[in-house]
N, C-alpha and C positions, 0 to 999 in steps of 0.2 A: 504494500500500500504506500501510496505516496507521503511519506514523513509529514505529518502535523495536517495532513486532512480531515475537517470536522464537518464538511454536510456540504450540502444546496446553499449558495449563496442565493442566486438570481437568475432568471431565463429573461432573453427581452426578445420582442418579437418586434419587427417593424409593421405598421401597418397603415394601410389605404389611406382612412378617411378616420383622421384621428379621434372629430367628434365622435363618430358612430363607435369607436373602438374604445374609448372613456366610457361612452355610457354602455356597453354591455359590459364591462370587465368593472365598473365600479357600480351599477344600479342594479344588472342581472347576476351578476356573479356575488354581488355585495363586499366586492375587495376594497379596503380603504387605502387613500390615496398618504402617501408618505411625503411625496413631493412631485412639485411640478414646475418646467420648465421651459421658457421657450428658448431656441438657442438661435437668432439672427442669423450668425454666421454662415448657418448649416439651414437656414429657413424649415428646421424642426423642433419637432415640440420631443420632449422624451417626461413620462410619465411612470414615476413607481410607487407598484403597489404592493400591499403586504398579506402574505398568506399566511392563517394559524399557525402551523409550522415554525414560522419566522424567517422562511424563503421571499426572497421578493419575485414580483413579476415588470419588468421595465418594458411598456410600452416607446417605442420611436415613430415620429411619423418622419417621413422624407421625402422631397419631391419627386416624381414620375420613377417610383422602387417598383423592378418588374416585381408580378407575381406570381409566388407561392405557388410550384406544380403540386398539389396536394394527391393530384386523379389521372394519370396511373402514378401509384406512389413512387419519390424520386430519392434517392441517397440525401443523409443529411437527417434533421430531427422529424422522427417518425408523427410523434403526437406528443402531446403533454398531458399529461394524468393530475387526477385532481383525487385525494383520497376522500371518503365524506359517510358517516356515521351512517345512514339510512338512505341508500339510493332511490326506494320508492318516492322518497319527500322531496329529495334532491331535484327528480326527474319532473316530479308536479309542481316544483316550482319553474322550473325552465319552460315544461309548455307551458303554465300560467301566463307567462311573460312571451308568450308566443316564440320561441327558443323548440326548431323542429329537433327530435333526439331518433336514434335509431332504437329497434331494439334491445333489448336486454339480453346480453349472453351470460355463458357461463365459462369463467376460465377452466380448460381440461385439466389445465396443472395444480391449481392450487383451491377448485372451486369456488371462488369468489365469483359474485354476480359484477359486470360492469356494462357500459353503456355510453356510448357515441353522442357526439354533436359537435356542429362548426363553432364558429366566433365568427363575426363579419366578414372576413377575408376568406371564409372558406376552410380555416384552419383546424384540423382533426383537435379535437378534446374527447377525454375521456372521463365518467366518474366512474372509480373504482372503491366499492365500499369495503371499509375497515374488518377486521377480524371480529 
């Protein structure tokens, strides 16, 4: 193991249309916002948020960022998993908030139930519920 490695710092994702990606990662998701900035220089904004864990999540937006082959899936960061106490409630709050979800599976390996859905850009998300 790499000497003095203690966890998940941070994932940042770049994305489209930064309002619409504020408001589902801090209104739908309920991630509160740690700090926000715009940076001129870069005509972007970069946004972080903080997960129970104590992981953060850093949103960037950036002018004309191609995007994201999500479909057929492309090398590089597969999805991002989100772990969460009770996926049923999980899943009815996201359609509540009109948030389309896939199915419910069942991992072969370790039996846990988990379940699918984008963010605004398309981006694979998963919850995967707790032991």
């Amino acid at each position: 193991m790499l000497p003095g490695l203690k966890g998940l710092h941070h994932v940042a994702l770049i994305v489209s249309d930064y309002q619409t990606s504020k408001a589902f990662y801090t209104q739908v998701l309920g991630l509160p916002v740690l700090a926000e900035h715009f940076r001129a220089e870069r005509h972007s904004w970069k946004l972080d948020l903080s997960l129970p864990c104590g992981a953060r999540l850093e949103l960037f937006s950036f002018p004309s960022a191609p995007a994201r082959l999500s479909y057929p899936e492309a090398c590089g960061l597969r999805h991002l998993a989100f772990e969460v106490s009770d996926l049923d409630k999980a899943l009815d709050h996201l359609q509540s908030r009109g948030v389309a979800t896939e199915a419910i599976r069942v991992d072969e390996v370790t039996g846990r139930r988990f379940c699918f859905f984008a963010d605004p850009d398309g981006l694979p998300l998963e919850l995967y519920q707790a032991g």
